[in-house]
C-alpha positions, 0 to 999 in steps of 0.5 A: 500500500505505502509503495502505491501510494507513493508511486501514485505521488511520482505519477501525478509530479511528474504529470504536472511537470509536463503540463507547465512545460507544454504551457511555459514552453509551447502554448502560453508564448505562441499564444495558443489556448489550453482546454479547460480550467487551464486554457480558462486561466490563460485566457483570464491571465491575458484579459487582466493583463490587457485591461487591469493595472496589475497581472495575474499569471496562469498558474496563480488563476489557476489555483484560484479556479480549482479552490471552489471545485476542489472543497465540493469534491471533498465533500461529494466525491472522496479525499484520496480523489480529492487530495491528488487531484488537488496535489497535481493542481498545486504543483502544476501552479508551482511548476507553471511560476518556476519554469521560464516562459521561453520561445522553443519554436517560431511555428505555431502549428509546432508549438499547437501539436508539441504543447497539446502532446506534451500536455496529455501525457501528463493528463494521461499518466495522471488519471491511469493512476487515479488522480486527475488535473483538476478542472473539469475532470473534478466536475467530471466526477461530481457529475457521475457520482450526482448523476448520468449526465453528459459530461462532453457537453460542458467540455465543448462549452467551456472550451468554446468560450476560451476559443471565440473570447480568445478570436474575438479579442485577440485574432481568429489565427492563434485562437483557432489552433487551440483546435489542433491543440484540443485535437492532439490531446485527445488522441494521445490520451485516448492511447494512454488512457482513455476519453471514452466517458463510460466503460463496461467492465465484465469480470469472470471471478471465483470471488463473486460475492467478496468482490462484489462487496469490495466493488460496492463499497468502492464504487456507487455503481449497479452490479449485475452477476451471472451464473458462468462455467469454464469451458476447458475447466468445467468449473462454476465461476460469476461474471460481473458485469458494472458500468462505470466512468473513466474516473472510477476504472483506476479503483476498480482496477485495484479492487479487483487486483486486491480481491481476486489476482486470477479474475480475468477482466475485459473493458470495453467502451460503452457507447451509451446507456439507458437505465439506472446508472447509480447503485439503488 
């Protein structure tokens, strides 16, 4: 337990290392936006910049966007979640004001792909161990533990704010590239983890009724068992089968991991779902 949880620190410095390096060193001096609470505290950061007597740098706002999200999630969602999400939303800020804001590349379209790759390596890292940057990946929780609600919709939102606020003061040009950035990010998680919003996990156990307690006490989530026998072995054994969002796949990993080792488990995508998604 000490050595994972360890481990789970390494991932989530070394997540927030490379997200202030894609920021100070490819997207904040060519001007392209970030997604997210931390394309919002850019933008924010050049607003005050251009129309306030004082500054305000991203990493500063940055912290300040998180505080309220992160006080809900402590609340409504759990502490470890809670506490590394907050951790990596710190040291990120820390990193984002120790690390020059130094031109790498005159291309813009250089520093849009490399800044947006560089960035999801450390956003995937992050929730593969299960933590997050913060942001919109906290409301993210809050709303799969709250309810069913599609959580894309309020990415597309908040990202298309950053964009035509972005055009509309400051030119269409460098504004548009956060597309390619947003682009690029996505496809490198999708390859680290995964930006399918809900997955189906369908687990053939010895352990049924152990494991089911442990998921159940995890996770707020339905578990639904049926009866199975192995074809070579002949043995009786369950499969589970539970639905569950991105967030939650690092803890069902581990659930399963601590109660039954030999279980075989398969992931799979889930397009969409009608019904009770909540455990009753």
């Amino acid at each position: 337990m000490y050595f994972t949880e360890v481990k789970k620190v390494i991932i989530v410095i070394i997540g927030a290392f490379l997200n202030a390096i894609a920021m100070n060193l490819f997207l904040i001096p060519a001007d392209v936006y970030a997604s997210g609470f931390t394309g919002a505290a850019q933008l924010l950061s050049r607003l005050i910049g251009s129309f306030a007597p004082f500054n305000l740098s991203t990493g500063i706002l940055l912290l300040l966007l998180n505080i309220p999200v992160t006080i809900i999630a402590w609340k409504r969602v759990g502490k470890s979640f809670t506490i590394y999400s907050f951790l990596s939303v710190v040291l990120m800020s820390l990193f984002l004001e120790i690390i020059p804001i130094k031109h790498v590349s005159p291309d813009i379209l250089l520093n849009a792909v490399f800044g947006g790759v560089i960035a999801a390596v450390g956003v995937g890292i992050t929730l593969k161990y299960g933590a997050s940057t913060g942001g919109m990946d906290i409301i993210a929780m809050l709303l799969s533990r709250m309810k069913d609600r599609p959580v894309g919709t309020y990415f597309f939102m908040l990202n298309a704010i950053i964009i035509v606020t972005a055009g509309s003061l400051y030119g269409w040009e460098k504004a548009l590239y956060t597309l390619v950035t947003l682009y690029a990010s996505t496809r490198v998680i999708d390859a680290i983890h995964t930006r399918h919003e809900k997955l189906t996990a369908m687990i053939i156990t010895k352990k049924s009724a152990e494991l089911k307690k442990a998921i159940h006490a995890k996770l707020v989530r339905g578990i639904t068992m049926l009866p199975a026998k192995g074809a070579f072995s002949n043995e009786n054994r369950d499969i589970i089968m539970i639905v569950i969002t991105r967030y939650e796949l690092y803890d069902l990993e581990r659930t399963i991991r601590e109660v039954d080792p030999e279980a075989f488990t398969n992931i799979m995508e889930t397009a969409a779902i009608f019904g009770s998604f909540r455990k009753d």
